[in-house]
C-alpha positions as CSV (number, residue, x, y, z in Angstrom):
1,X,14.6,22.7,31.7
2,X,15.9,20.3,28.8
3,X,15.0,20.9,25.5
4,X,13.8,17.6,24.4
5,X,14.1,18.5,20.5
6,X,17.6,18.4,20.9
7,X,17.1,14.7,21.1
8,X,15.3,14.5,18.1
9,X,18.1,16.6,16.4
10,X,21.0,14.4,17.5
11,X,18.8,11.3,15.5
12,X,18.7,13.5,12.1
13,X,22.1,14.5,12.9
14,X,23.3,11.2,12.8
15,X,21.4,10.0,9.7
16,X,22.5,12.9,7.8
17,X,26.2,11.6,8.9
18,X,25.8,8.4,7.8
19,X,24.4,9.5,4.3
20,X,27.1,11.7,3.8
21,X,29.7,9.1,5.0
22,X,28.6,6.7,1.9
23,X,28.0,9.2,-0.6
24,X,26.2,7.2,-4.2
25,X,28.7,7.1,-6.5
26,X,26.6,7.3,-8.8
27,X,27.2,10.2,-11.8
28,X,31.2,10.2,-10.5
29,X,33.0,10.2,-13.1
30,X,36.9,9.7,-11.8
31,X,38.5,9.3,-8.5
32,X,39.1,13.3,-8.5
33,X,35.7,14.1,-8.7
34,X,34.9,11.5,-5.7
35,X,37.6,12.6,-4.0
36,X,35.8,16.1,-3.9
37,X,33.1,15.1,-3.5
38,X,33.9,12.6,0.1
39,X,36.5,15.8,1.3
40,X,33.2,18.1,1.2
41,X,31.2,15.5,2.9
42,X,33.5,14.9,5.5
43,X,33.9,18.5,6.5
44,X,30.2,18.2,6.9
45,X,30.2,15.2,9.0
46,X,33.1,16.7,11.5
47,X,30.4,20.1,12.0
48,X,27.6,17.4,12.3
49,X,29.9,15.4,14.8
50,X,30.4,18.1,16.9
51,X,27.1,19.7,17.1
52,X,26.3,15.9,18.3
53,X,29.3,15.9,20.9
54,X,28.1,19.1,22.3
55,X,24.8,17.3,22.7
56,X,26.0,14.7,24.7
57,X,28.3,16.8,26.7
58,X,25.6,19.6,27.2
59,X,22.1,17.4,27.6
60,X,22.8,14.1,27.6
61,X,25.3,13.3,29.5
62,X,24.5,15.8,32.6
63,X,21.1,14.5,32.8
64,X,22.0,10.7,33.1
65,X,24.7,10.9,35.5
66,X,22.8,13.5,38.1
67,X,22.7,12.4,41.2
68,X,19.2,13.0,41.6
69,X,16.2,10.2,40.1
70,X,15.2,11.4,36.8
71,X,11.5,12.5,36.8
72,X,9.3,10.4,34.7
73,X,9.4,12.8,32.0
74,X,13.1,12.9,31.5
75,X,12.9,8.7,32.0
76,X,10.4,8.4,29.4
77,X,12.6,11.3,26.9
78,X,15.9,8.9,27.0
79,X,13.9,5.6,26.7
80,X,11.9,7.2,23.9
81,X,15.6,7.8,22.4
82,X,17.4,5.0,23.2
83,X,14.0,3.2,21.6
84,X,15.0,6.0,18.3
85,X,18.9,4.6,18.2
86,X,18.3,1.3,18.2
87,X,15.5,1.0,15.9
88,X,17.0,-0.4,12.9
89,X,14.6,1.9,9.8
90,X,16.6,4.7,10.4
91,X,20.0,3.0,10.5
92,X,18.8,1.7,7.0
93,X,18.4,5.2,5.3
């Protein structure tokens, strides 16, 4: 049984990578202190990153390449995703 929430996570995942990828700079007072501050982020983003990699390998992935037809719940899970990645509001967080 797939745990379609995991889809929803992989979407907040990815958000939450892209904010932490273009931190504000806002408040930084030298390069030091953004240095810190991008190094923590970026340990973030590889846990985030491989949370999401596990998702694909684990859920994704398995389900779309089976052999067998997908059921129209599984169909309509990846369209309703695929509908979630492409839509360009969250990209714009």
């Amino acid at each position: 049984m797939i745990n379609y929430s995991q889809f929803d996570k992989y979407i907040q995942r990815l958000i939450r990578i892209r904010t932490l990828s273009t931190p504000s700079i806002e408040g930084i007072s030298d390069a030091d202190e953004y240095s810190r501050l991008l190094r923590a982020n970026f340990i973030q983003v590889g846990q985030l990153a491989t949370e999401n990699r596990a998702f694909l390998e684990e859920t994704l992935f398995p389900l779309i390449l089976k052999d067998d037809v997908m059921s129209d719940e599984e169909t309509g899970e990846v369209s309703r995703f695929l509908d979630q990645l492409l839509n360009p509001v969250w990209a714009t967080i």
